[in-house]
LOLOLUM-708871 format. One line per field, with one value per residue: residue number from 1; x, y, z of N, C-alpha, C, O, CB in turn. Coordinates in nm, 3 decimals. Glycine has a CB too. Example, Ala and Ser with C-alpha at 12.3 -4.5 7.8 and 13.67 -1.06 7.14 Angstrom:
LOLOLUM-708871
k c(1; 2)
n_px c(1.319; 1.285)
n_py c(-0.569; -0.225)
n_pz c(0.780; 0.708)
ca_px c(1.230; 1.367)
ca_py c(-0.450; -0.106)
ca_pz c(0.780; 0.714)
c_px c(1.320; 1.290)
c_py c(-0.330; 0.003)
c_pz c(0.780; 0.787)
o_px c(1.424; 1.341)
o_py c(-0.332; 0.114)
o_pz c(0.846; 0.804)
cb_px c(1.131; 1.408)
cb_py c(-0.447; -0.060)
cb_pz c(0.905; 0.572)
//
This chain:
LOLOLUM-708871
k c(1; 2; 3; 4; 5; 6; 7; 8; 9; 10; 11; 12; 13; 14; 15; 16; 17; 18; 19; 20; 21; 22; 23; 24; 25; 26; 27; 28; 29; 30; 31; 32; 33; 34; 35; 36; 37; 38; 39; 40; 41; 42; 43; 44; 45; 46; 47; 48; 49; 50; 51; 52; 53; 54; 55; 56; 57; 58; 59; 60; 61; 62; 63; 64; 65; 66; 67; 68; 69; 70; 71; 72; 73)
n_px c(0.084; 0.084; 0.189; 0.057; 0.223; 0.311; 0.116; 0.071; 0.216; 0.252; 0.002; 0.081; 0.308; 0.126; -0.036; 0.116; 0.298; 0.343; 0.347; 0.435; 0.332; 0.091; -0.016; -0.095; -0.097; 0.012; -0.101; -0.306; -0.192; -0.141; -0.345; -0.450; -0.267; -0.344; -0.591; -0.573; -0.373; -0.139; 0.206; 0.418; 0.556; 0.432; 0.198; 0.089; 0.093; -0.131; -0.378; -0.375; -0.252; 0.006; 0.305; 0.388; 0.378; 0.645; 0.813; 1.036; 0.917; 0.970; 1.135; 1.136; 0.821; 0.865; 1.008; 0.764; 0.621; 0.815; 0.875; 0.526; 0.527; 0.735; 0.522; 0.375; 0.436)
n_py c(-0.118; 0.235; 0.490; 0.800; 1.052; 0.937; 0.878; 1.100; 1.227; 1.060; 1.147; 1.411; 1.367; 1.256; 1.435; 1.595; 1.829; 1.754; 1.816; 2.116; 2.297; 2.222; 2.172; 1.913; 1.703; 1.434; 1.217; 1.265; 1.208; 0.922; 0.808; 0.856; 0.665; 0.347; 0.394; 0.406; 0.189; 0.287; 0.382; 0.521; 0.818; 1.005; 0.906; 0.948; 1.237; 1.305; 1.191; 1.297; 1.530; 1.621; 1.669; 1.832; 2.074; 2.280; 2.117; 2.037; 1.796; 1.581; 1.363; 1.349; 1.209; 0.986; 0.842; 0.747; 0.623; 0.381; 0.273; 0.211; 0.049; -0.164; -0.325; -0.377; -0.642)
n_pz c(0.000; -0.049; 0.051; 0.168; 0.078; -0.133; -0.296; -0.309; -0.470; -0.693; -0.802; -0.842; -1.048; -1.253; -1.328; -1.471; -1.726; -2.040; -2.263; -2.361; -2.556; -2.683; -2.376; -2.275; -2.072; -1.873; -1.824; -1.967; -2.185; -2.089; -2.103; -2.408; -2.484; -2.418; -2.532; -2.741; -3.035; -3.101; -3.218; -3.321; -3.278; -3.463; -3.541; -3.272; -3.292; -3.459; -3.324; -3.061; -3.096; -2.957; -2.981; -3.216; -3.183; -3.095; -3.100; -2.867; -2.685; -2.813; -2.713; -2.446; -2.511; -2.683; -2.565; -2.348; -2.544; -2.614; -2.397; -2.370; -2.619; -2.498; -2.335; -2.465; -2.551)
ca_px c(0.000; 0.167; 0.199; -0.012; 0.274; 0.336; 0.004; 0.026; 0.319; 0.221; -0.084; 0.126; 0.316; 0.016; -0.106; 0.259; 0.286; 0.450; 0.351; 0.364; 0.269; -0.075; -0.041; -0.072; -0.051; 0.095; -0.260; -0.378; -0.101; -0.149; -0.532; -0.444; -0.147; -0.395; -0.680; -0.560; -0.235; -0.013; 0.364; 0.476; 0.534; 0.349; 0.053; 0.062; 0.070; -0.216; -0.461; -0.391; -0.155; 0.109; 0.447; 0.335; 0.440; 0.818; 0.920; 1.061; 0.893; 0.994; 1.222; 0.977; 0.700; 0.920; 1.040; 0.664; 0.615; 0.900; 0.750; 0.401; 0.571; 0.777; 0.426; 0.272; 0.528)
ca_py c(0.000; 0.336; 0.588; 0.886; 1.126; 0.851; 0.876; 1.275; 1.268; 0.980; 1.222; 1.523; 1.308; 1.207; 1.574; 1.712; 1.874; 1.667; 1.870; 2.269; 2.408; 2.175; 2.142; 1.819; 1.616; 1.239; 1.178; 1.226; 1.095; 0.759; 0.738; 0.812; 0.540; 0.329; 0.340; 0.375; 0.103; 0.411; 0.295; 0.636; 0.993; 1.055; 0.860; 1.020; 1.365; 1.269; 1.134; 1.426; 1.628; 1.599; 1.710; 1.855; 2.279; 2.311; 1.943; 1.997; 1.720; 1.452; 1.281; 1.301; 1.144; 0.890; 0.700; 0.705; 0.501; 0.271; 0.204; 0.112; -0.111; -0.294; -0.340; -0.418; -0.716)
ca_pz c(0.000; -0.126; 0.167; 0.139; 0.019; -0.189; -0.364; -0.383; -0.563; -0.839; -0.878; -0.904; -1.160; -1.352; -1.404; -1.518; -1.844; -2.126; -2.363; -2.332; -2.645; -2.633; -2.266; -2.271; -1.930; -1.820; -1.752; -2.097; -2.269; -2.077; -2.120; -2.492; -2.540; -2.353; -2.584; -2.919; -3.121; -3.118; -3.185; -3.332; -3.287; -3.598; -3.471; -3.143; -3.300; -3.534; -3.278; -2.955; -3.071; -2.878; -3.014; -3.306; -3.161; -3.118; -3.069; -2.805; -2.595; -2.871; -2.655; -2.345; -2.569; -2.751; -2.391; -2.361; -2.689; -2.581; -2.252; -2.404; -2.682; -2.424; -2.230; -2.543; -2.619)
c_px c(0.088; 0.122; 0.124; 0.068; 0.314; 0.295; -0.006; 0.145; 0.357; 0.091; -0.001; 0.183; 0.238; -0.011; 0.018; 0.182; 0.408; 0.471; 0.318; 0.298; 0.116; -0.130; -0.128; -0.052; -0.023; -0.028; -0.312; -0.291; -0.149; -0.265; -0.530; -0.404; -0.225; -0.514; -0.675; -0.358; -0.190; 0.126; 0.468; 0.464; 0.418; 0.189; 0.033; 0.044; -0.100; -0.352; -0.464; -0.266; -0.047; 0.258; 0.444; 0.345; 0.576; 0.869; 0.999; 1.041; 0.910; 1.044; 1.161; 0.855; 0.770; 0.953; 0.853; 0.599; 0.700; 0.844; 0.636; 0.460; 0.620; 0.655; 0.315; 0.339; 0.432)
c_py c(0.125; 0.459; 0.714; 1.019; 1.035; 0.868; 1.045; 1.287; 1.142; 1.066; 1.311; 1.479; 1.340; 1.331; 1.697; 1.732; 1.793; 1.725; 1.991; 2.330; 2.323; 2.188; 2.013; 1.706; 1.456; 1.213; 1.139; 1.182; 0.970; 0.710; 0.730; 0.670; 0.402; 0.246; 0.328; 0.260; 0.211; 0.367; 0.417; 0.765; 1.075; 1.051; 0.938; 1.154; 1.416; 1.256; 1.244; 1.515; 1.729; 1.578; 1.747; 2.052; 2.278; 2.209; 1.939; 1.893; 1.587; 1.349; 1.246; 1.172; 0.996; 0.785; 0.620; 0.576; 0.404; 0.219; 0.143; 0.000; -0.201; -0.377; -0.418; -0.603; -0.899)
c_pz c(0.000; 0.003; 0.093; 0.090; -0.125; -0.352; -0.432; -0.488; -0.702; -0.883; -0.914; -1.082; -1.312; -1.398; -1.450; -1.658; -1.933; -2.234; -2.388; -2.402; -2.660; -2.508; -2.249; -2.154; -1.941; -1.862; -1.874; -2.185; -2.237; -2.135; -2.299; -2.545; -2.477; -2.453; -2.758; -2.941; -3.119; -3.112; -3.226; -3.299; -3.374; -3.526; -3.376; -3.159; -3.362; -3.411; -3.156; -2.967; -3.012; -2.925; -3.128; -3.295; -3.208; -3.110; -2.984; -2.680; -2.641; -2.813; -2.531; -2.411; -2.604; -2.659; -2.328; -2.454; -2.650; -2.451; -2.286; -2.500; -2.625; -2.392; -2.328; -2.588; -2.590)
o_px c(0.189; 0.005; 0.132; -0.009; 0.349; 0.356; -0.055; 0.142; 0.454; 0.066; 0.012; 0.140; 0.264; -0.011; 0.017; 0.073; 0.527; 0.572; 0.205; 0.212; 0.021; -0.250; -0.241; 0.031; -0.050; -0.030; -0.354; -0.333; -0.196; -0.284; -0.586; -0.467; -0.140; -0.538; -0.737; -0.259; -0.274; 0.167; 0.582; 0.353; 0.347; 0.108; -0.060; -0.012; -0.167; -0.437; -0.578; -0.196; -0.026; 0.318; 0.525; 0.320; 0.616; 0.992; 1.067; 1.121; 0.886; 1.007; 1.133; 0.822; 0.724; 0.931; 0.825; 0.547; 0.635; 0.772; 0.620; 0.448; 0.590; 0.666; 0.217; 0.267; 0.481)
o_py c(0.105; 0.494; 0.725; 1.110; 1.101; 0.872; 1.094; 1.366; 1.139; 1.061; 1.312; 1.522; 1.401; 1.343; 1.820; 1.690; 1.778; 1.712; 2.016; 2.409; 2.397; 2.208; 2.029; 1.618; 1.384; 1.175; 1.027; 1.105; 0.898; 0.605; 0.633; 0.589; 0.313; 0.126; 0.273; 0.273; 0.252; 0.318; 0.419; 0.818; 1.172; 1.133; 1.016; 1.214; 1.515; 1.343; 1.292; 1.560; 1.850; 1.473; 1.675; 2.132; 2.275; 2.207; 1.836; 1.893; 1.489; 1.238; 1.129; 1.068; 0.896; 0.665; 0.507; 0.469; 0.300; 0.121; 0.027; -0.119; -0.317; -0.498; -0.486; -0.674; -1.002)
o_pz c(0.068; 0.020; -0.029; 0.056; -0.222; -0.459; -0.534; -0.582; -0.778; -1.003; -1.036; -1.189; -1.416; -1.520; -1.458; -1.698; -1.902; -2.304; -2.430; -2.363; -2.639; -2.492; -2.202; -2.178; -2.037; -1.979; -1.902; -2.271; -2.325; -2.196; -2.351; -2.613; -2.487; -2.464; -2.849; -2.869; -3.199; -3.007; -3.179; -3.294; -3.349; -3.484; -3.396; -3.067; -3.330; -3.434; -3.147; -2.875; -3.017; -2.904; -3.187; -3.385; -3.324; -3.112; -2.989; -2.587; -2.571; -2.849; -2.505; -2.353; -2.548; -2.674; -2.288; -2.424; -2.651; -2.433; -2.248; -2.473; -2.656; -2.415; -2.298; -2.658; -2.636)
cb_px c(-0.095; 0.108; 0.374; -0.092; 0.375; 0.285; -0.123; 0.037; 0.458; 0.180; -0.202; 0.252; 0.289; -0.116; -0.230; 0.472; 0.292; 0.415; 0.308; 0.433; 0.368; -0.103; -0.088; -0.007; -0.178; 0.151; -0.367; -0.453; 0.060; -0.149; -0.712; -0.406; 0.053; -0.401; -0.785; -0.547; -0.233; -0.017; 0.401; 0.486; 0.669; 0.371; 0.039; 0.164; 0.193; -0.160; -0.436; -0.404; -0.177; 0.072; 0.551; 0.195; 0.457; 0.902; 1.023; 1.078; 0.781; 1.060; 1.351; 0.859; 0.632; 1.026; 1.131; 0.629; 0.675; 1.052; 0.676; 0.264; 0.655; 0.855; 0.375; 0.250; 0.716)
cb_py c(0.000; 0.369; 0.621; 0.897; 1.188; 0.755; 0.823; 1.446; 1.297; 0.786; 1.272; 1.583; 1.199; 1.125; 1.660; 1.629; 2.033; 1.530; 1.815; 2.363; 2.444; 2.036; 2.248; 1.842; 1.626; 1.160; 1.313; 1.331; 1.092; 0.703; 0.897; 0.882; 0.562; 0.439; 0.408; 0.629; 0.019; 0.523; 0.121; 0.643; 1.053; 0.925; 0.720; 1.005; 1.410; 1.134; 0.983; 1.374; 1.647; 1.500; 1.618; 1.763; 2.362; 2.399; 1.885; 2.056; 1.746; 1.459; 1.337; 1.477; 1.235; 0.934; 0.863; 0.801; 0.556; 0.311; 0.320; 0.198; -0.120; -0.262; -0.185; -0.284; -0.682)
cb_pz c(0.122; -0.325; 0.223; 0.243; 0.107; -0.114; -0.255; -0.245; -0.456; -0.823; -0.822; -0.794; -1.116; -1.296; -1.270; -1.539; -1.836; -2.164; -2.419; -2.312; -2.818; -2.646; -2.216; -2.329; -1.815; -1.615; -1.669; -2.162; -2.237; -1.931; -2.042; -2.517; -2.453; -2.275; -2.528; -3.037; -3.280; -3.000; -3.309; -3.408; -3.353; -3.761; -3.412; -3.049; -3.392; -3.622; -3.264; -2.786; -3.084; -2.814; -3.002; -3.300; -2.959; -3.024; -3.176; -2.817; -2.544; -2.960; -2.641; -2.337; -2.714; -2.823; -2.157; -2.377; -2.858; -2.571; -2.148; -2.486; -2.772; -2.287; -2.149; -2.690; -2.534)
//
């Protein structure tokens, strides 16, 4: 059971920003990567537009994508 600072700070987590110029949060990234086959950037820009401003969060997003494909394996 996950201690109650535990818990505030996997929510804080969850509601970061991944993606500034959409603003973009963990939260809704996951629930995207989640409910749609998404395996690329492309896709992922396509479907919530999410790295698709200045690109700078490509490399944020992309560990994302590698994390669900492992998960998907």
């Amino acid at each position: 059971m996950q201690t109650k600072r535990a818990q505030l700070e996997t929510t804080a987590m969850r509601n970061s920003i991944v993606c500034s110029c959409l603003q973009i949060t963990e939260r809704q990234l996951l629930t995207t990567l989640a409910a749609h086959n998404i395996r690329t950037l492309r896709e992922l820009r396509r479907v919530i537009g999410a790295g698709d401003g200045c690109t700078a969060c490509h490399h944020v997003l992309k560990r994302f994508l590698d994390i669900q494909a492992r998960n998907n394996v």
